[in-house]
C-alpha positions as CSV (number, residue, x, y, z in Angstrom):
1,X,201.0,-14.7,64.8
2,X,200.8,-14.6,68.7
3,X,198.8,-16.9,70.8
4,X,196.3,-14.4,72.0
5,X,195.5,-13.4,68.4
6,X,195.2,-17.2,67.5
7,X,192.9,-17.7,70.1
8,X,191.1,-14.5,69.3
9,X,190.6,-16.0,65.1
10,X,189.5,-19.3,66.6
11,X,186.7,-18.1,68.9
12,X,185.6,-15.8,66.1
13,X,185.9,-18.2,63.7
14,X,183.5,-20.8,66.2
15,X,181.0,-17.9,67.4
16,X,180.0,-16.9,63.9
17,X,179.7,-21.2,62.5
18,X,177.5,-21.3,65.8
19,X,175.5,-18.0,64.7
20,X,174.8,-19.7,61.3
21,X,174.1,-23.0,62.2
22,X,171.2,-21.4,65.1
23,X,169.6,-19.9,62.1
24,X,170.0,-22.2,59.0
25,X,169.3,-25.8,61.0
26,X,166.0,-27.1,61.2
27,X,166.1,-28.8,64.0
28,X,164.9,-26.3,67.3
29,X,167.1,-28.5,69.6
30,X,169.9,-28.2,67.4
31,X,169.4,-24.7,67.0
32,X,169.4,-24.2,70.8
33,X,172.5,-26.1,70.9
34,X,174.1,-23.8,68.6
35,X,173.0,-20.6,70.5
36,X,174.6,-21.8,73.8
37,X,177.5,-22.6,71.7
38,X,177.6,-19.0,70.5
39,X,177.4,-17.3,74.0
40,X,179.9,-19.1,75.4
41,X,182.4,-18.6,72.4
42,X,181.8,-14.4,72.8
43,X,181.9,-15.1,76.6
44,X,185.1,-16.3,76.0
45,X,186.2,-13.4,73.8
46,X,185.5,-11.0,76.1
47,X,187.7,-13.1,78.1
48,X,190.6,-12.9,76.3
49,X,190.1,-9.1,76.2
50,X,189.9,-8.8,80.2
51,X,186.3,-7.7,80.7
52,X,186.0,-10.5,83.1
53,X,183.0,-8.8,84.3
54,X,181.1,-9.3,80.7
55,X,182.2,-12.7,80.4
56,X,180.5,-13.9,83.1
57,X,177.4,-11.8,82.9
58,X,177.0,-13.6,79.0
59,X,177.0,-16.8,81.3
60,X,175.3,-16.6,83.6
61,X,172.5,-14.0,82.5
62,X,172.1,-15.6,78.3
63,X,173.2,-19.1,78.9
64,X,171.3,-19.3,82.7
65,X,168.1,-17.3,82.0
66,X,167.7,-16.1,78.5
67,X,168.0,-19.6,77.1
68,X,164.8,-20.8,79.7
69,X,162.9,-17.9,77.9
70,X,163.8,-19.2,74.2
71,X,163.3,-23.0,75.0
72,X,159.7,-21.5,76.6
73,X,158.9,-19.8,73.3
74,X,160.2,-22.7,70.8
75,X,158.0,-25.7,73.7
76,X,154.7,-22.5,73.6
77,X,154.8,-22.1,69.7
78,X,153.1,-25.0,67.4
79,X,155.8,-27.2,66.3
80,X,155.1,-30.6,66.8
81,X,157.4,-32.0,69.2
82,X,156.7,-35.7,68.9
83,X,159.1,-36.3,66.4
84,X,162.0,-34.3,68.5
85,X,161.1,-36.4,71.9
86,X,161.7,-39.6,69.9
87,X,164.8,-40.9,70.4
88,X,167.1,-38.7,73.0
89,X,170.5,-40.7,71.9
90,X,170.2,-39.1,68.3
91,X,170.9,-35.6,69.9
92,X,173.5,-36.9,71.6
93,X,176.1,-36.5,68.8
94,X,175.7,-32.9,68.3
95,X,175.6,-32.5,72.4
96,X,178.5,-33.8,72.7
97,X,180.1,-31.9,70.1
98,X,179.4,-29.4,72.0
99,X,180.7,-30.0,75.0
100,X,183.9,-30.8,73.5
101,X,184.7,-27.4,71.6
102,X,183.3,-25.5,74.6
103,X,186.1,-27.8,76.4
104,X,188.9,-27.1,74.3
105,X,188.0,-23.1,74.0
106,X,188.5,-23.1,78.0
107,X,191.5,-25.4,77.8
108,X,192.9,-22.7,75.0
109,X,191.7,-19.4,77.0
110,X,193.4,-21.6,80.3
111,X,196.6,-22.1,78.1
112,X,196.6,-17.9,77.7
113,X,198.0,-17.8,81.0
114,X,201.7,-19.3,80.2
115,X,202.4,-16.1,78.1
116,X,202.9,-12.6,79.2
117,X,199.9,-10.9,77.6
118,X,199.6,-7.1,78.8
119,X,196.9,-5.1,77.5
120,X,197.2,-2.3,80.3
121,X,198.7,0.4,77.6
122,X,195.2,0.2,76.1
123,X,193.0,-0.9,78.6
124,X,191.0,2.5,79.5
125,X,189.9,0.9,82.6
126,X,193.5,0.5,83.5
127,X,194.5,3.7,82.1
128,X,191.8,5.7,84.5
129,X,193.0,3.6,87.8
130,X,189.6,1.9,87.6
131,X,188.3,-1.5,88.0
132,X,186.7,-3.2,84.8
133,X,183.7,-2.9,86.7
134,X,183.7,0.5,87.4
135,X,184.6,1.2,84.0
136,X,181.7,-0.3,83.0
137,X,179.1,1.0,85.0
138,X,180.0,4.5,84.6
139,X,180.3,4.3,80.9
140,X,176.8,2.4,80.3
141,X,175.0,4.4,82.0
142,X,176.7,7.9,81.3
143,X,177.7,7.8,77.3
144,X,175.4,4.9,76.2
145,X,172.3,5.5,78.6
146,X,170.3,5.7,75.3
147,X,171.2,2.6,73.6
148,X,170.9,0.6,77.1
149,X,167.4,1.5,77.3
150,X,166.5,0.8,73.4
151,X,167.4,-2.7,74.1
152,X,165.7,-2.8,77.0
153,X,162.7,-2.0,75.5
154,X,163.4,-4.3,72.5
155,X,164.1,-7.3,74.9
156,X,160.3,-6.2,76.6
157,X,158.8,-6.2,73.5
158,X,160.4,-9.8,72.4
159,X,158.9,-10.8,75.8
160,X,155.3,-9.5,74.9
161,X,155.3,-11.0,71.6
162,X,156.3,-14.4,72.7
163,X,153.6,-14.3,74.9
164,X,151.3,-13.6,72.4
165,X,152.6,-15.9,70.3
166,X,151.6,-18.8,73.0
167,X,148.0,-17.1,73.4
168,X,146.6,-17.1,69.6
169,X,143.7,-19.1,68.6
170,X,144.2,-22.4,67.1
171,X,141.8,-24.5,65.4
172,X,141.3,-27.8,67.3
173,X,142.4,-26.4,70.8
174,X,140.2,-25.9,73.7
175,X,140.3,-22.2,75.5
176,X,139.0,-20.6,79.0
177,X,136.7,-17.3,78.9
178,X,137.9,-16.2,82.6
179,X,135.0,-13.0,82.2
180,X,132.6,-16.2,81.0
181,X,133.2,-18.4,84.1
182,X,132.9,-15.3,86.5
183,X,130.0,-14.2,85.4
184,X,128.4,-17.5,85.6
185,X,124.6,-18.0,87.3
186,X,123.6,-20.9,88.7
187,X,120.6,-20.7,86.6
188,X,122.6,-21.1,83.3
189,X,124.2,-24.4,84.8
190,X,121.8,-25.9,86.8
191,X,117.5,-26.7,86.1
192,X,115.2,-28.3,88.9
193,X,112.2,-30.1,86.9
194,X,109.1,-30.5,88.9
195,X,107.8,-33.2,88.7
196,X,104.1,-35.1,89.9
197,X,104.8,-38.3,91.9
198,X,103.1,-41.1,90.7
199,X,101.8,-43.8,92.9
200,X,103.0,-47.4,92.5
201,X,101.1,-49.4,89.7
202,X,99.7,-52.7,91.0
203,X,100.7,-55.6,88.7
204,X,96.8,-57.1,87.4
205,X,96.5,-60.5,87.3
């Protein structure tokens, strides 16, 4: 067995325990946990295949900004938190977890270096005389055009829904009528009572 296919088993092996553990554990932190766990370990194999340019969008673009959106949904939807925001050190465990398999995954992928690893006879970027970037770009949107924009449209809808999600009506909860307050009269909020004066009664002795 090589290195590169050793690395390759381990990062699968840690992307799909992460998958399972964002959708079988109870805990939303812990789920979140697991999910940046997950993108970083298929970051990481796209790494070790040389779509450098992938690997880095999976940072920066799920771990950066489609993680806000999910922690916005799970903090919007009604779970009671209270029990989650007791106690920060018992998270700690797991976080640091974490943090040390996301370590050793970049000290393994760093550690790819020292051997001669050449995937140029079946890279077909290489094999066209393109960048991986290029490549890319020219392949998305020529041959899968169609599937780019099916999950653009899923991702829009997810968006909606989450949204809508945050906006249903829940007993106990107070809501604003935006048409109700802009149509508002001063009549409807405010009544002058007339009233006679009186003159000052004059204590009798």
């Amino acid at each position: 067995m090589t290195y590169e296919l050793a690395a390759f088993l381990a990062f699968a092996i840690v992307t799909v325990l992460a998958a399972l553990g964002v959708i079988l554990v109870k805990n939303p932190v812990h789920a979140v946990l697991s999910l940046v766990l997950t993108f970083f370990s298929a970051a990481l194999l796209w790494l070790l295949l040389q779509a450098e340019f992938l690997g880095v969008v999976l940072v920066l673009v799920y771990i950066g900004a489609v993680m806000v959106l999910f922690l916005f949904v799970v903090m919007m939807l009604d779970i009671n938190t209270t029990p989650l925001r007791e106690g920060f050190v018992k998270h700690l465990p797991l976080t640091g977890a974490v943090v040390v398999v996301m370590a050793a995954e970049l000290m393994m992928l760093i550690g790819k270096q020292r051997f001669d690893v050449v995937l140029a006879d079946t890279d077909p970027a290489a094999a066209l005389g393109k960048t991986n970037l290029q490549w890319i770009g020219e392949t998305l949107f020529s041959k899968y055009i169609l599937p780019f924009e099916i999950a653009a449209v899923i991702l829009t809808v997810a968006l909606i829904v989450a949204v809508m999600l945050t906006l249903r009506r829940r007993p106990g909860t107070k809501h604003q009528d935006p048409a109700r307050q802009v149509a508002v009269r001063r009549d409807d909020r405010v009544r002058l009572v007339k009233m006679p004066a009186e003159g000052r009664r004059e204590d009798t002795p």
